[in-house]
VMD Tcl script that builds the backbone (N, CA, C; Angstrom):
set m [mol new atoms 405]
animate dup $m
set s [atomselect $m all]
$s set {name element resname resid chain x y z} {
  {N N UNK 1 A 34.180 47.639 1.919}
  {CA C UNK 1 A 33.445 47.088 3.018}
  {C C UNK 1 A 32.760 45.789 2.550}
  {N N UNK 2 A 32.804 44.805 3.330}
  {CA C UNK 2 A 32.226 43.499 3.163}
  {C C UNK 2 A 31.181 43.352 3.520}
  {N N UNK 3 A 30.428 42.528 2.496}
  {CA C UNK 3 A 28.697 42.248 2.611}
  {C C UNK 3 A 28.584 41.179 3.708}
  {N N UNK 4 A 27.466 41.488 4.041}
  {CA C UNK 4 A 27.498 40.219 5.664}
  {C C UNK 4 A 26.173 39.442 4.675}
  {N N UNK 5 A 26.631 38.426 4.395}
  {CA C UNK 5 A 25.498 37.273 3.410}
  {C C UNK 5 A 24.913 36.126 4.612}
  {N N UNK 6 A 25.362 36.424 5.716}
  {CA C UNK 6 A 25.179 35.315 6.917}
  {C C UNK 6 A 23.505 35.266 6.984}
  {N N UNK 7 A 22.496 35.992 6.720}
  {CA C UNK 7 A 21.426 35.561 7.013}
  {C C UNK 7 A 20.395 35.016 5.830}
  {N N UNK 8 A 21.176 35.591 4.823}
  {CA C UNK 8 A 20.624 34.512 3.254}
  {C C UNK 8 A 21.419 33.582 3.132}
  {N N UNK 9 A 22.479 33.441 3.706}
  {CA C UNK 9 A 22.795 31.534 3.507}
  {C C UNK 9 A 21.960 30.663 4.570}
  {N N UNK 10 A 21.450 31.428 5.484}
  {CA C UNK 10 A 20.970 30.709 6.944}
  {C C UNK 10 A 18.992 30.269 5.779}
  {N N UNK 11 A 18.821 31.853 5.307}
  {CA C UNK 11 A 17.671 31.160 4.374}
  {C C UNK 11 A 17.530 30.364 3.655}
  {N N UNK 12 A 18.523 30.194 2.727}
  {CA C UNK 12 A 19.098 29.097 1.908}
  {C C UNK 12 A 19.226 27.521 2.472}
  {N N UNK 13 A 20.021 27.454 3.529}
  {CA C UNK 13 A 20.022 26.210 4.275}
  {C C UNK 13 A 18.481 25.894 4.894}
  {N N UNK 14 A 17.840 27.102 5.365}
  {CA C UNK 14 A 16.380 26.458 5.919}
  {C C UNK 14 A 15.235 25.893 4.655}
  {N N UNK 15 A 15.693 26.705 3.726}
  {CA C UNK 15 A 14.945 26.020 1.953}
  {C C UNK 15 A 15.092 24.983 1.803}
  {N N UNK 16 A 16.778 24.411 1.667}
  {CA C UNK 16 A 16.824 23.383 1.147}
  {C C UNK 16 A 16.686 22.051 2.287}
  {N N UNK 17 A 16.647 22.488 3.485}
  {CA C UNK 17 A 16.354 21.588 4.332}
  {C C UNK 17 A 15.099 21.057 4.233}
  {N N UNK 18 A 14.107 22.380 4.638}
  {CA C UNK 18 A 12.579 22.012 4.536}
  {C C UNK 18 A 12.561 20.980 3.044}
  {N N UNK 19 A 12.840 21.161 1.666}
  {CA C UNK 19 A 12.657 20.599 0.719}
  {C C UNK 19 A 12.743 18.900 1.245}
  {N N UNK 20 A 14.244 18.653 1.989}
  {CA C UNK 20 A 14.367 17.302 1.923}
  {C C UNK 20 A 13.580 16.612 2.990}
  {N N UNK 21 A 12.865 17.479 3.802}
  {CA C UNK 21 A 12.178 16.973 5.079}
  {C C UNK 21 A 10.571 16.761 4.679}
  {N N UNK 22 A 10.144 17.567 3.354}
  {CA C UNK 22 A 9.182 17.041 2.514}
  {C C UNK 22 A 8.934 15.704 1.693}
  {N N UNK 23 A 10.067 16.032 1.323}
  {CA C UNK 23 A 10.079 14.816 0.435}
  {C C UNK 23 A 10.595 13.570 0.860}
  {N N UNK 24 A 10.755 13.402 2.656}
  {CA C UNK 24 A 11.475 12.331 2.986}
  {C C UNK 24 A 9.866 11.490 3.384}
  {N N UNK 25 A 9.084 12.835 3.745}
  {CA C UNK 25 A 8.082 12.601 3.793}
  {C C UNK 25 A 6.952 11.418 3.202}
  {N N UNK 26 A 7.140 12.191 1.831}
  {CA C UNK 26 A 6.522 10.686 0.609}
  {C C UNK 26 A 6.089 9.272 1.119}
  {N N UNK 27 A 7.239 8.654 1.268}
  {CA C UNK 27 A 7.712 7.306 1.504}
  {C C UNK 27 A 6.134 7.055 2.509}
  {N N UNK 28 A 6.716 7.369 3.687}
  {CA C UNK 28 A 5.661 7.327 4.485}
  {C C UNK 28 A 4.045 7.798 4.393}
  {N N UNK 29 A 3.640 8.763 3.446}
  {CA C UNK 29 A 2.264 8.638 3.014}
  {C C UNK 29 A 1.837 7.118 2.527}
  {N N UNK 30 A 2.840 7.378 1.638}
  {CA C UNK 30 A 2.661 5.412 0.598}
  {C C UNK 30 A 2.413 4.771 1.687}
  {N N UNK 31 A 3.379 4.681 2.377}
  {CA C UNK 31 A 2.959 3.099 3.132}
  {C C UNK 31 A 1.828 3.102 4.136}
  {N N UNK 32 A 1.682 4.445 4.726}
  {CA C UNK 32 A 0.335 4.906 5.690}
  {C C UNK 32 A -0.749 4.184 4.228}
  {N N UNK 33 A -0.687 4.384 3.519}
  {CA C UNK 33 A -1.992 4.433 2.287}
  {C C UNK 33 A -1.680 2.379 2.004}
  {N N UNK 34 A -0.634 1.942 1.958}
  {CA C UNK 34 A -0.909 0.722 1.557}
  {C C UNK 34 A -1.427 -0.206 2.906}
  {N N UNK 35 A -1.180 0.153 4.055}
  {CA C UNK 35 A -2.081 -0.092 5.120}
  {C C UNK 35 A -3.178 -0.095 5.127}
  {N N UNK 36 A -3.632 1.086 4.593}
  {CA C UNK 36 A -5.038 1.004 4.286}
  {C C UNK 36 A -5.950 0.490 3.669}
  {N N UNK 37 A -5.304 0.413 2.938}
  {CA C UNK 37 A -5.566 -0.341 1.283}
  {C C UNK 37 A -5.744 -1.843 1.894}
  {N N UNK 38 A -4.154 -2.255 2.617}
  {CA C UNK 38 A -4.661 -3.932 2.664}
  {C C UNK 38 A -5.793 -4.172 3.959}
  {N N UNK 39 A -6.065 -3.046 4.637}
  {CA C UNK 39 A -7.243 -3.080 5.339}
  {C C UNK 39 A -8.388 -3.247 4.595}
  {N N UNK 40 A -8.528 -2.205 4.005}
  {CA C UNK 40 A -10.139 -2.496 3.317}
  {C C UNK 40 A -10.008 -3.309 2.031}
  {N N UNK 41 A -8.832 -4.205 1.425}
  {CA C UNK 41 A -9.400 -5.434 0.982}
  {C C UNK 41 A -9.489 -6.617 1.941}
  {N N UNK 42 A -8.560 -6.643 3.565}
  {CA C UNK 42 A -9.551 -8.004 4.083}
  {C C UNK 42 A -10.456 -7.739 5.219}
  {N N UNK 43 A -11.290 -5.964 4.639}
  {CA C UNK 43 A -12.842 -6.237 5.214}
  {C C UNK 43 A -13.533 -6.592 4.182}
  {N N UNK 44 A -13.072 -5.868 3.040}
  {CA C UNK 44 A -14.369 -6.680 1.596}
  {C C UNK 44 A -14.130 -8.399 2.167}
  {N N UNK 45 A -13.095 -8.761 1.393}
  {CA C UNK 45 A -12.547 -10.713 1.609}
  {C C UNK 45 A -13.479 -10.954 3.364}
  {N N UNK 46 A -13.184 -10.426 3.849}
  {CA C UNK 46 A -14.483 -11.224 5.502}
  {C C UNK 46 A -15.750 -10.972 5.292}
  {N N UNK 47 A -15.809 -10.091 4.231}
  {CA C UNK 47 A -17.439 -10.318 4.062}
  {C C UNK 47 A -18.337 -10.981 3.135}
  {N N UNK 48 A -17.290 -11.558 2.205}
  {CA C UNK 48 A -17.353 -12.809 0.992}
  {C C UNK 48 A -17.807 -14.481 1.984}
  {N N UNK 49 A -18.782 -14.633 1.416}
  {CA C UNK 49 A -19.330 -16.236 2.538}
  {C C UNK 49 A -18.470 -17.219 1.936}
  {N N UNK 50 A -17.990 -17.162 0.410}
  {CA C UNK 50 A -16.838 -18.356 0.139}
  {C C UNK 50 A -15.779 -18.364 0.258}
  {N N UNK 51 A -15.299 -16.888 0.287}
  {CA C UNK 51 A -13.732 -16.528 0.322}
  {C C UNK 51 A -13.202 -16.113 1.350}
  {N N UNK 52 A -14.136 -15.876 2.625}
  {CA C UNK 52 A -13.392 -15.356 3.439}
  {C C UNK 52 A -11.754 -15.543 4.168}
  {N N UNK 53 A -11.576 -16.551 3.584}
  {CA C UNK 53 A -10.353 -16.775 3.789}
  {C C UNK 53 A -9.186 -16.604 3.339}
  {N N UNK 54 A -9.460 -15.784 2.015}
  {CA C UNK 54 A -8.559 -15.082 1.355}
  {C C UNK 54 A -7.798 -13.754 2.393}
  {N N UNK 55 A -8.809 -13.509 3.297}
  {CA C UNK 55 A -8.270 -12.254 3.702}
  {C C UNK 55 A -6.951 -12.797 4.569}
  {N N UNK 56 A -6.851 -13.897 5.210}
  {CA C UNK 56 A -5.545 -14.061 5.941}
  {C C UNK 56 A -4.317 -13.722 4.822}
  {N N UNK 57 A -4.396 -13.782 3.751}
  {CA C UNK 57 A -3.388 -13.879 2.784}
  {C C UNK 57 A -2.807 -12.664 1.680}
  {N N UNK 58 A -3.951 -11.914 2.183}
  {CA C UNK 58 A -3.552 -10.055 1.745}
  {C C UNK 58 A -2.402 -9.432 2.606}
  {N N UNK 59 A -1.165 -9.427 1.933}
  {CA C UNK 59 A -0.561 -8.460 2.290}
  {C C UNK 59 A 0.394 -6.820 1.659}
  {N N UNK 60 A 1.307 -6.879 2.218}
  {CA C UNK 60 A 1.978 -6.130 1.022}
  {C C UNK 60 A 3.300 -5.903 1.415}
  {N N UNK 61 A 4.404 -5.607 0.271}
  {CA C UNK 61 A 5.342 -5.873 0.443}
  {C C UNK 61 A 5.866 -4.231 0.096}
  {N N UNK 62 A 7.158 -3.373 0.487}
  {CA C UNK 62 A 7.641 -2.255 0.480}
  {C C UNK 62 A 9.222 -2.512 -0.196}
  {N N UNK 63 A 9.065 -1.763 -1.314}
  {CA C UNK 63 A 10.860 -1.965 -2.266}
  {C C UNK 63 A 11.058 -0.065 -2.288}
  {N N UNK 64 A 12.275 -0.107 -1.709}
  {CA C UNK 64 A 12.861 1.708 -1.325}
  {C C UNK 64 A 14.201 1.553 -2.227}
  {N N UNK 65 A 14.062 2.353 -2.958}
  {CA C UNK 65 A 15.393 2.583 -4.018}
  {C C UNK 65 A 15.796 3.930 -3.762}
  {N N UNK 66 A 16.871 4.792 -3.860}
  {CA C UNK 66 A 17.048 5.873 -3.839}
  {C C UNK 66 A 15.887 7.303 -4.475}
  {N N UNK 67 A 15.294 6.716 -5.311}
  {CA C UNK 67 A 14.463 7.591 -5.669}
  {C C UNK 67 A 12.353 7.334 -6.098}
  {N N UNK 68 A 13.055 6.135 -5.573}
  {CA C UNK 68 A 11.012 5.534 -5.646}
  {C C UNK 68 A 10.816 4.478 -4.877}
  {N N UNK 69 A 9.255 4.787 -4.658}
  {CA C UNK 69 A 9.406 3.765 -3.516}
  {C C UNK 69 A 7.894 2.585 -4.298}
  {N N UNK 70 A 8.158 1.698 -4.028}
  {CA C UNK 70 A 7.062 0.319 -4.814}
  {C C UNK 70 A 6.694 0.149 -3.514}
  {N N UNK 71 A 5.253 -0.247 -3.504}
  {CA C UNK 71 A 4.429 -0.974 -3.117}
  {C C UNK 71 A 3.567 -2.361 -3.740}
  {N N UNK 72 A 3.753 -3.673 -3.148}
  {CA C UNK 72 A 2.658 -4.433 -3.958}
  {C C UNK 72 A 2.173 -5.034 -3.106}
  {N N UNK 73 A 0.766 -4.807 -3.524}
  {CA C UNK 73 A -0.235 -5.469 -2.116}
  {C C UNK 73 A -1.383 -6.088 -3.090}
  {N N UNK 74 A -1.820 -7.568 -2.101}
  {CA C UNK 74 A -2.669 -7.802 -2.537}
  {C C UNK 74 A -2.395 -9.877 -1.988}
  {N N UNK 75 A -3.229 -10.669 -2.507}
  {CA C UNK 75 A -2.690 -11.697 -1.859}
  {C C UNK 75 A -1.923 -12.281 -1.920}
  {N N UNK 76 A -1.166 -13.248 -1.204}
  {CA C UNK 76 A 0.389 -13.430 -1.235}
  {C C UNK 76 A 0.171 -15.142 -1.205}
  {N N UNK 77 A -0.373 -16.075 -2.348}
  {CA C UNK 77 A 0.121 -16.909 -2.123}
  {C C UNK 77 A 0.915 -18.447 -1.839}
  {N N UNK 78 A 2.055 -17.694 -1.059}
  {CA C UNK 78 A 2.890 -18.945 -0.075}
  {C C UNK 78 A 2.658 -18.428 1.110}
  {N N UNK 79 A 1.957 -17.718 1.285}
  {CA C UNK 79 A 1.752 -17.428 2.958}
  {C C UNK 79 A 0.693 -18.408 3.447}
  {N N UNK 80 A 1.651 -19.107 4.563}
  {CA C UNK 80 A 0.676 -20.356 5.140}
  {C C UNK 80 A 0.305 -20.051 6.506}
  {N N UNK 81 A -0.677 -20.725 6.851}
  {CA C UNK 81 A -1.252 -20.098 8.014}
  {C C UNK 81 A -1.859 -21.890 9.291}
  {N N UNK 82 A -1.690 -21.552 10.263}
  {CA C UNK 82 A -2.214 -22.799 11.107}
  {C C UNK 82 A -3.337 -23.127 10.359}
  {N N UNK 83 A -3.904 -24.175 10.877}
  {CA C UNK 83 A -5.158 -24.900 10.107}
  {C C UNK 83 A -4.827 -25.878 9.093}
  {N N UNK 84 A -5.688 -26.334 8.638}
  {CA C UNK 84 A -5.694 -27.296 7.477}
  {C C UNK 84 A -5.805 -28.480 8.023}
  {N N UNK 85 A -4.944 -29.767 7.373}
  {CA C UNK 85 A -4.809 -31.060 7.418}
  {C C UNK 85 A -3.794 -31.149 8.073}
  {N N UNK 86 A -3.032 -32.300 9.009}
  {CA C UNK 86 A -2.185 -32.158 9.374}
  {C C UNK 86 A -0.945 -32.471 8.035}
  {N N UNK 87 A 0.065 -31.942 8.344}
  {CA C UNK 87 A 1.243 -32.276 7.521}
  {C C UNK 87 A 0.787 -31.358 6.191}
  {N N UNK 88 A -0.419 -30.455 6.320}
  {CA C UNK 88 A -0.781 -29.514 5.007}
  {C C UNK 88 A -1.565 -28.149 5.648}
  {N N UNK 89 A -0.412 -27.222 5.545}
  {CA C UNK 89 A -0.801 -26.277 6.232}
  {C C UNK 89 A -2.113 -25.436 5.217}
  {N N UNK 90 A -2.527 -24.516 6.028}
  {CA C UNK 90 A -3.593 -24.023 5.340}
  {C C UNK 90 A -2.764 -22.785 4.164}
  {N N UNK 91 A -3.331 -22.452 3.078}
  {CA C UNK 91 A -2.550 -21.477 2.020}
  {C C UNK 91 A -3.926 -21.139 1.590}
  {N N UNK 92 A -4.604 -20.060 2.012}
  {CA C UNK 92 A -5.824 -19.227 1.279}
  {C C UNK 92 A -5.259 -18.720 0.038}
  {N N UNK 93 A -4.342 -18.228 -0.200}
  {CA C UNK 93 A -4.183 -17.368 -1.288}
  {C C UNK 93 A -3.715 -17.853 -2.546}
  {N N UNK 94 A -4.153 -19.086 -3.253}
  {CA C UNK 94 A -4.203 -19.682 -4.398}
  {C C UNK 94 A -5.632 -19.733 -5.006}
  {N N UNK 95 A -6.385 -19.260 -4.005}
  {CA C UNK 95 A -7.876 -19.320 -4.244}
  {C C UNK 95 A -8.098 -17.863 -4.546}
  {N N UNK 96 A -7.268 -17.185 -4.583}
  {CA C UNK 96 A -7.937 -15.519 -4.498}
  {C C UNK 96 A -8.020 -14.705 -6.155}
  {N N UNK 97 A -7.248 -15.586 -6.851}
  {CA C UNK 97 A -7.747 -16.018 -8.176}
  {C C UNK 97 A -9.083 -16.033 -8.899}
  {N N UNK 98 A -9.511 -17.264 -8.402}
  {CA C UNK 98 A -11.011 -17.568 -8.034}
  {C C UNK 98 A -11.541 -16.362 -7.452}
  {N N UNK 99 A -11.533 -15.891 -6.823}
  {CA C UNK 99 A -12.074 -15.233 -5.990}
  {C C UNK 99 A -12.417 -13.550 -6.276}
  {N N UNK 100 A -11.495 -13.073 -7.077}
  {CA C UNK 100 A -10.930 -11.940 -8.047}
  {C C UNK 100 A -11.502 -12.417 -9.158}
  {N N UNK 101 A -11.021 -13.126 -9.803}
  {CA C UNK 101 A -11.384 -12.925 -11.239}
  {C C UNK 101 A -12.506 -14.378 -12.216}
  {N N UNK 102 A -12.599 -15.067 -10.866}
  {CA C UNK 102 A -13.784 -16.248 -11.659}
  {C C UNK 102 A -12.657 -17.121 -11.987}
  {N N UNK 103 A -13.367 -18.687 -12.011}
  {CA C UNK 103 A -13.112 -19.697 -12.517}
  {C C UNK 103 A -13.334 -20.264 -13.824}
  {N N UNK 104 A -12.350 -20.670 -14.394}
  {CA C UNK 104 A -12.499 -21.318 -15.694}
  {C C UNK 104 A -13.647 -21.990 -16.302}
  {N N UNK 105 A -14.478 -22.504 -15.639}
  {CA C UNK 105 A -15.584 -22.989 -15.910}
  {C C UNK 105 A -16.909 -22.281 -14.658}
  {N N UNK 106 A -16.692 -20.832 -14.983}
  {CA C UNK 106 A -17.782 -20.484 -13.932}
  {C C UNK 106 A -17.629 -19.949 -12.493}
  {N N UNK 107 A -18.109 -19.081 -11.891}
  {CA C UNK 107 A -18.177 -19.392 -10.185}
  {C C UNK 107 A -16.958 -18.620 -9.850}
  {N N UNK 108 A -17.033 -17.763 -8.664}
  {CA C UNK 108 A -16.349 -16.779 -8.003}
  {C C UNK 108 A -16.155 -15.499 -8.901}
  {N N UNK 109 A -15.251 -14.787 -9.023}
  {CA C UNK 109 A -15.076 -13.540 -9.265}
  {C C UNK 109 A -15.963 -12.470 -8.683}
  {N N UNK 110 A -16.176 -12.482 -7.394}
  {CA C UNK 110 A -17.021 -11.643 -6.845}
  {C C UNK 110 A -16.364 -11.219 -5.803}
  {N N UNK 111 A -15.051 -10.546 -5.710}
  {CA C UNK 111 A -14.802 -10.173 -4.774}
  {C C UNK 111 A -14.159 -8.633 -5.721}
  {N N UNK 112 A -14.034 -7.414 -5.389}
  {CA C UNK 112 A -13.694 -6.629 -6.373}
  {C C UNK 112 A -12.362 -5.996 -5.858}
  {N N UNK 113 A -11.766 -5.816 -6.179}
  {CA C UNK 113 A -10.019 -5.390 -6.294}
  {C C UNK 113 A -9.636 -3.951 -6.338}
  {N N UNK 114 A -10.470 -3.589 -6.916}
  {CA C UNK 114 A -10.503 -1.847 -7.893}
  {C C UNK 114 A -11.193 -0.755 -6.478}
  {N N UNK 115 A -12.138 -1.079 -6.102}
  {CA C UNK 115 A -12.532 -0.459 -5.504}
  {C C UNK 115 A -12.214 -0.027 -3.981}
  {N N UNK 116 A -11.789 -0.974 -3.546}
  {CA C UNK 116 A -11.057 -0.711 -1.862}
  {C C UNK 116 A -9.696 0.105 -2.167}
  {N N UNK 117 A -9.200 -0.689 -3.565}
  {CA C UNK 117 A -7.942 0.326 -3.705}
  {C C UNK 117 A -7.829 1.463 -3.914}
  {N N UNK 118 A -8.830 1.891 -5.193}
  {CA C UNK 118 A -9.023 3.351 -5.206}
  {C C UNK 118 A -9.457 4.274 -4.694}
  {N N UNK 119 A -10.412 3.887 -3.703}
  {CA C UNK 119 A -11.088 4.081 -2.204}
  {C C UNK 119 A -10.172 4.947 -1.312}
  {N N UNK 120 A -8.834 4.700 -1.260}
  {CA C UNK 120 A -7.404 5.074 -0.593}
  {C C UNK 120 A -6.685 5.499 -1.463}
  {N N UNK 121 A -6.788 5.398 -2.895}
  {CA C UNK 121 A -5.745 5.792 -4.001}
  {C C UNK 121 A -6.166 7.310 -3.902}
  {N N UNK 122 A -7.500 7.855 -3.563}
  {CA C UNK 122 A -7.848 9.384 -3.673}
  {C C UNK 122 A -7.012 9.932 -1.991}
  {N N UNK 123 A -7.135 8.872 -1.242}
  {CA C UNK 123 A -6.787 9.815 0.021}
  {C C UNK 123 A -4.977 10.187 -0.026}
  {N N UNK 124 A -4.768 9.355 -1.156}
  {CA C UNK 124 A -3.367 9.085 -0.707}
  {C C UNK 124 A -2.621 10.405 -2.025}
  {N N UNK 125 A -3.726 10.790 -2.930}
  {CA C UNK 125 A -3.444 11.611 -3.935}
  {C C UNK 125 A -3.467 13.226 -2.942}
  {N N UNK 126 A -4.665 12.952 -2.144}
  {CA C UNK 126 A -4.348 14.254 -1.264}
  {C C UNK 126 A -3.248 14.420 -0.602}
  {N N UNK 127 A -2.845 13.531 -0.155}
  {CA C UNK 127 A -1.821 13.750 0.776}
  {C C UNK 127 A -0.711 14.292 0.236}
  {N N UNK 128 A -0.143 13.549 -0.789}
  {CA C UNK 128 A 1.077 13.913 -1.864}
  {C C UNK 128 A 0.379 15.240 -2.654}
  {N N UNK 129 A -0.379 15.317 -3.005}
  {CA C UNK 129 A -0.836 16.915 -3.455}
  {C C UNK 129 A -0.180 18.012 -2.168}
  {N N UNK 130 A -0.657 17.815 -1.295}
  {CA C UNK 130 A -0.198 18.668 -0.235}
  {C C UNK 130 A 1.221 18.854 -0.043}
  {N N UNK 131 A 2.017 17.684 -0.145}
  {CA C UNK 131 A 3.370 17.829 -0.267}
  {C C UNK 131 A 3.982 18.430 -1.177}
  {N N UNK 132 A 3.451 18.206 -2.337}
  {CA C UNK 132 A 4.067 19.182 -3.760}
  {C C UNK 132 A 3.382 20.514 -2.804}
  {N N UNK 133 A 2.486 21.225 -2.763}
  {CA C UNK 133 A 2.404 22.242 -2.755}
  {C C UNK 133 A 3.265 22.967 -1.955}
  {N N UNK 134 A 3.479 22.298 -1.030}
  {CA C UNK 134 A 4.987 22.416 0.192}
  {C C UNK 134 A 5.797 22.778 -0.466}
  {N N UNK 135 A 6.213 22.069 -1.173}
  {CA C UNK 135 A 7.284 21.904 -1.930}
  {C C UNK 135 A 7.820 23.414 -2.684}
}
mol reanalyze $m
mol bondsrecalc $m
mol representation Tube
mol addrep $m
């Protein structure tokens, strides 16, 4: 007499499904979290009285490989924006330098980097915690 296995392969297929519907998951925490991230660095940057103009120039960019996904955020720049001189568009983000880490002879580095990021680096550790535990 033959074993009827039809409802442990049906378990089997719902395992390994759920697995990949977790982990397709991932991707999208990251980028929910680098949203965030480039949010609360251009509310710090709008609230800087010299730099505020760095914040037009925070962004971030998304690289998806088969098995990891990059994020790099932060200011971008060649991103030009209306304004300026004519025939010289405006480019905040050569100043964010300055603005991050101080000038060679003094002045700026008062805008902080570390903290808006890690600010979201904990929310974004929960989230993926939760997914492993899924998992």
């Amino acid at each position: 007499m033959p074993l009827d296995t039809s409802e442990t392969q049906k378990l089997v297929d719902a395992i390994s499904k759920f697995d990949t519907d977790v982990r397709s998951q991932a991707p999208a925490v990251l980028v929910k979290g680098a949203v965030e991230i480039k949010k609360n660095l251009q509310t710090e940057a709008r609230k800087s009285k010299h730099f505020r103009q760095v914040a037009k120039s925070i962004s971030y960019e998304t690289t998806q490989r088969a098995d990891t996904t990059e994020i790099e955020i932060g200011p971008d720049k060649e991103r030009a924006y209306a304004g300026g001189r004519p025939g010289r568009p405006n480019k905040p983000g050569p100043i964010a330098n300055i603005a991050y880490f101080g000038g060679a002879n003094g002045g700026g580095g008062t805008l902080d980097f570390d903290e808006p990021v890690e600010r979201e680096l904990t929310v974004i550790d929960k989230h993926m915690k939760k997914l492993g535990d899924a998992l």
